[in-house]
N, C-alpha and C positions, 0 to 999 in steps of 0.2 A: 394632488398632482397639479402642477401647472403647465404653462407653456413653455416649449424649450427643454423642460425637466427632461432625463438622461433615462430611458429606461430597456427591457426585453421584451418581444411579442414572442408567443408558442410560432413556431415554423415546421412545418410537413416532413422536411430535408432536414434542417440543424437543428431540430428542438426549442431553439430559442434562440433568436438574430437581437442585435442591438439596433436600436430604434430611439428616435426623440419625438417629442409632442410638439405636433403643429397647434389642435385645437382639441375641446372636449364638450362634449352636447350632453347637458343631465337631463333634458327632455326623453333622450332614445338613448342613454347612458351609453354613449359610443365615442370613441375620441378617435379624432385624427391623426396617425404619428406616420413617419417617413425614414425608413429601413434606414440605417447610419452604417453602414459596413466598415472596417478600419484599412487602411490601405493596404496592411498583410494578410488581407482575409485570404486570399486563394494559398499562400504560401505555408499559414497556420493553422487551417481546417482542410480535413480530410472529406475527401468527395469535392471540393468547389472547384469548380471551372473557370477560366480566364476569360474563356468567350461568354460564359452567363453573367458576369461581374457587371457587365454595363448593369444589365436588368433587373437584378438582382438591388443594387445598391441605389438609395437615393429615390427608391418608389414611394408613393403613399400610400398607403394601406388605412382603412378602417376596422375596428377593434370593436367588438362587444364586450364593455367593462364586468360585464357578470357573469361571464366566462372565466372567471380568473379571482382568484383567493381574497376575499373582502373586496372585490368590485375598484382592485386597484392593480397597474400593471408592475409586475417587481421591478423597483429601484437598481442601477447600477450602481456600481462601487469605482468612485472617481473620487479623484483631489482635486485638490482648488484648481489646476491647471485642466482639468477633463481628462485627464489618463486615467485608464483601468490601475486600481488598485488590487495587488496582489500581495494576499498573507500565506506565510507557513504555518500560523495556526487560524483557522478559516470562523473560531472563534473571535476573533479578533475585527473581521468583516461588517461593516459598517450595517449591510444589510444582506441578512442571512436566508436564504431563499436556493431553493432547486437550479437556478437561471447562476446567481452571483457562485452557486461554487459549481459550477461546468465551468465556467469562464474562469473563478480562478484556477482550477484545476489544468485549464487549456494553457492558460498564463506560463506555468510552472511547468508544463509540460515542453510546451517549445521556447524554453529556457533549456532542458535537458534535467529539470528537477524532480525525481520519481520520489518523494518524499513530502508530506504535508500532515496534518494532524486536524482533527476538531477534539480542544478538549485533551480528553486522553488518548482519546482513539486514533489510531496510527492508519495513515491514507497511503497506498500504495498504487503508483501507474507504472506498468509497463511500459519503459522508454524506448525500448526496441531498437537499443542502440546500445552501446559497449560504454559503459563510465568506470571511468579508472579513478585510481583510488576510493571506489566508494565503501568496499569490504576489507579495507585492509586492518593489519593485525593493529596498527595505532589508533585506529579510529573502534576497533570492539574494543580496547583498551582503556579511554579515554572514557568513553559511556558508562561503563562499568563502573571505574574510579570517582565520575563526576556523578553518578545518579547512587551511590551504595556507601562512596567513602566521602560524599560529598567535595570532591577536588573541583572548584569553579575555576578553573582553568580556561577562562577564553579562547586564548589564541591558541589551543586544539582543536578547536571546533570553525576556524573563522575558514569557508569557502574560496580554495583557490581559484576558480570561475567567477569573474567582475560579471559574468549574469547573474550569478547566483545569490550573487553581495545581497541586491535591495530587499530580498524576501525574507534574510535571516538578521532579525535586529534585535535577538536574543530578549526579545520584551515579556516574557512568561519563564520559560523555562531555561534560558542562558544555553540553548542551543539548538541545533536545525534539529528537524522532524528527521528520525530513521528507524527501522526496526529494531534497531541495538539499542534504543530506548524501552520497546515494547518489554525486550527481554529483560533488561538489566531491571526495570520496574517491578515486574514476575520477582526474580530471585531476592532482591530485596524485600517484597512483599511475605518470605518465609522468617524474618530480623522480628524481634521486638515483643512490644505487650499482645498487639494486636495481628502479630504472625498466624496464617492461615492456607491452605492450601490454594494454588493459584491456576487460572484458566486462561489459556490466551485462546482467541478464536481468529481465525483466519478464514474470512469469507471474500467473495467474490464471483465475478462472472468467469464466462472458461475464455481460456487465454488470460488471464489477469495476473498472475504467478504465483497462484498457491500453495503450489507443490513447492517450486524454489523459496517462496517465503518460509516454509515450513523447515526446507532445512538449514535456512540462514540460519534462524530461531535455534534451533538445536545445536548447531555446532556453538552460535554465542553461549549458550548455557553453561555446554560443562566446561570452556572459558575463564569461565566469570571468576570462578575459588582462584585458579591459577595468576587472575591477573590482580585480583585485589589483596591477596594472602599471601603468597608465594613468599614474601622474607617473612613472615615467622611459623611456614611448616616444616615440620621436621622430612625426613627422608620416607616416612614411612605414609604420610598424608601426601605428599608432592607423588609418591606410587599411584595411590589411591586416585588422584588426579588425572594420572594418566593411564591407569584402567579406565577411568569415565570416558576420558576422549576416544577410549579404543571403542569403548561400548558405544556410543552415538556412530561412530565410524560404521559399525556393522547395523548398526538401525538404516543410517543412508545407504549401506550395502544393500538393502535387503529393496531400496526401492523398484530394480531393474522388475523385481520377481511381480511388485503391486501393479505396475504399470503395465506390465506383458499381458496379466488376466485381470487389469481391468480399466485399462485407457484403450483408445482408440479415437482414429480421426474423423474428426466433424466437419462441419460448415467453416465453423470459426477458429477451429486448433487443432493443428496436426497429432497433438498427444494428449486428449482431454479425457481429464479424470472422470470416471463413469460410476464413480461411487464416493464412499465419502468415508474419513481415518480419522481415527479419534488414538491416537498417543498420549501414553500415562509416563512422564519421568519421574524416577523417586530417586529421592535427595536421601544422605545419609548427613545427619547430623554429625559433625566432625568438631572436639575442642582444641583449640587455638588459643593463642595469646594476640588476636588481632585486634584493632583498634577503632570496629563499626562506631560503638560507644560505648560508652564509660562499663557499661551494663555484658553487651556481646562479648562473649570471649568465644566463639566459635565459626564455623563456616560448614557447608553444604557441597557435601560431592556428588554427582551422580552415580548409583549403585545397581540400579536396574532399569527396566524400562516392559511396556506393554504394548500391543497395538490390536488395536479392534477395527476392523472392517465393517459399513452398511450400506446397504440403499442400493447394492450393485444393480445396476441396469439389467437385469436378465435378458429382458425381450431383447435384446440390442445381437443375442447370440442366431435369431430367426428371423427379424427386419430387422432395419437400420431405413432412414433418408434417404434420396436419390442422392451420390455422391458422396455419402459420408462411406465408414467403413467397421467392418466387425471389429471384434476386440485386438490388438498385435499379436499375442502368441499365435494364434491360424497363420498370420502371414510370415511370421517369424519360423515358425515350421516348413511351411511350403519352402523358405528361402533357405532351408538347412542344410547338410551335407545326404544324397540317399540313403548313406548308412545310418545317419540318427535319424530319418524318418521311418525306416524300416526296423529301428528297434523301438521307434513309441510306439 
């Protein structure tokens, strides 16, 4: 590290403020840097104040280098000009570190982009805000056909949002980060020599959208037959198709009953899940005259399905937090008509 060089300090409040180096003393291994805030700090991080921004931006602070991972402060990710660089695949990051993907993930964020990747793994932020077009039927369509039938079709994928242009330049996978990739990968992953059954996992903090993730995920699936196959099934598989979709349909049905006995509201989420759902889909192997490869002449419908419940919160039914609240059915009861309360 040198003087000038572009880097993060740990901070109390943000985790991690952007900072540059004034100086560095390997006597007392402490370097001098001076907090760099970007002019939209108050506008794009959450909690910052206008009237602390004087104070806040343009301090010096000294640093103990050995405090921090190899006795070095983490590198930002800047172009020749000093702008924050920002990837949709966070593999791609100059310099990969806990500090460089908060910041790209903030990047992407107040762009309006709930979508990123490292790798394979699919990065999801709750935008907290309404984006249109992002589930529509051409877009599960598109992923489907471009990840199973191999269709590189660009200009399917290219982001009508000119914020959204600079992050997707299709440099790995010839399209932006979304969960209809996660899925369309899964079902393809059932194709071929080395076909096996497949696991997606959907983790997260509460409030992060796992429950919604979970049913994106599932309605893409039983999709997927319909959108890659659909001209060459006959009448009797195109049914079969559409039993699947009814079955997922009563799987999402069935969420109101999970949620009743066993979400309830927290500190941080008005309907956070208090246990934890392990769903099994089974695929019925179906023959086709489809054109995966040379080799497939088949396709995959959903035929059944399982759900396992764990982990429920019990105690949560005797205490709970100052503020939070018991499970919903109690309050869901209380708010009923007297005559369904007098006949539970």
């Amino acid at each position: 590290m040198t003087s000038a060089s572009k880097v993060y300090i740990r901070d109390k409040k943000y985790s991690w403020i952007p900072a540059t180096i004034v100086s560095t003393d390997k006597a007392s291994n402490t370097a001098v840097v001076v907090v760099d805030l970007p002019e939209d700090w108050v506008d794009t991080t959450s909690g910052a104040s206008a009237g602390l921004l004087g104070k806040e931006d343009k301090r010096e602070v000294i640093v103990k280098l050995s405090s921090y991972p190899g006795g070095e402060l983490p590198r930002q990710n800047i172009d020749e000009n000093g702008k924050l660089l920002a990837k949709s695949d966070m593999v791609d990051l100059p310099n990969l570190h806990e500090a460089g993907i908060l910041y790209n993930l903030k990047e992407l964020h107040t762009s309006g982009i709930p979508y990123s990747r490292v790798g394979d793994i699919v990065v999801a932020m709750n935008p907290f805000r309404r984006r249109g077009k992002l589930y529509t039927k051409e877009k599960q369509e598109s992923y489907a056909k471009k990840i199973i039938l191999g269709d590189h079709d660009d200009t399917a994928f290219v982001q009508s949002e000119s914020a959204a242009a600079s992050f997707y330049k299709f440099e790995k996978s010839h399209f932006e980060p979304h969960i209809y990739e996660t899925s369309s990968r899964a079902y393809s992953g059932l194709y071929g020599a080395d076909a096996s059954d497949q696991t997606i996992l959907v983790s997260g903090e509460s409030g992060a959208g796992k429950t919604e993730t979970v049913k994106i995920v599932m309605s893409h699936l039983t999709k997927i037959a319909n959108f890659c196959h659909s001209d060459v099934m006959d009448t009797d598989i195109l049914d079969s198709v559409a039993v699947s979709e009814a079955l997922v349909t009563r799987i999402l049905d069935s969420n109101p009953v999970f949620e009743a006995f066993g979400n309830a509201t927290t500190l941080r989420n008005d309907n956070s899940s208090r246990f934890g759902k392990y769903t099994q889909l089974k695929f019925q192997l179906i023959q086709t005259k489809s054109k995966i490869v040379e080799t497939d002449q088949y396709t995959f419908v959903l035929c059944g399905a399982d759900c396992t419940t764990y982990l429920l919160e019990k105690s949560r039914v005797v205490s709970h937090v100052s503020k939070e609240r018991n499970f919903n059915i109690f309050y869901q009861l209380l708010a009923s008509p007297t005559t369904f309360r007098s006949e539970v």
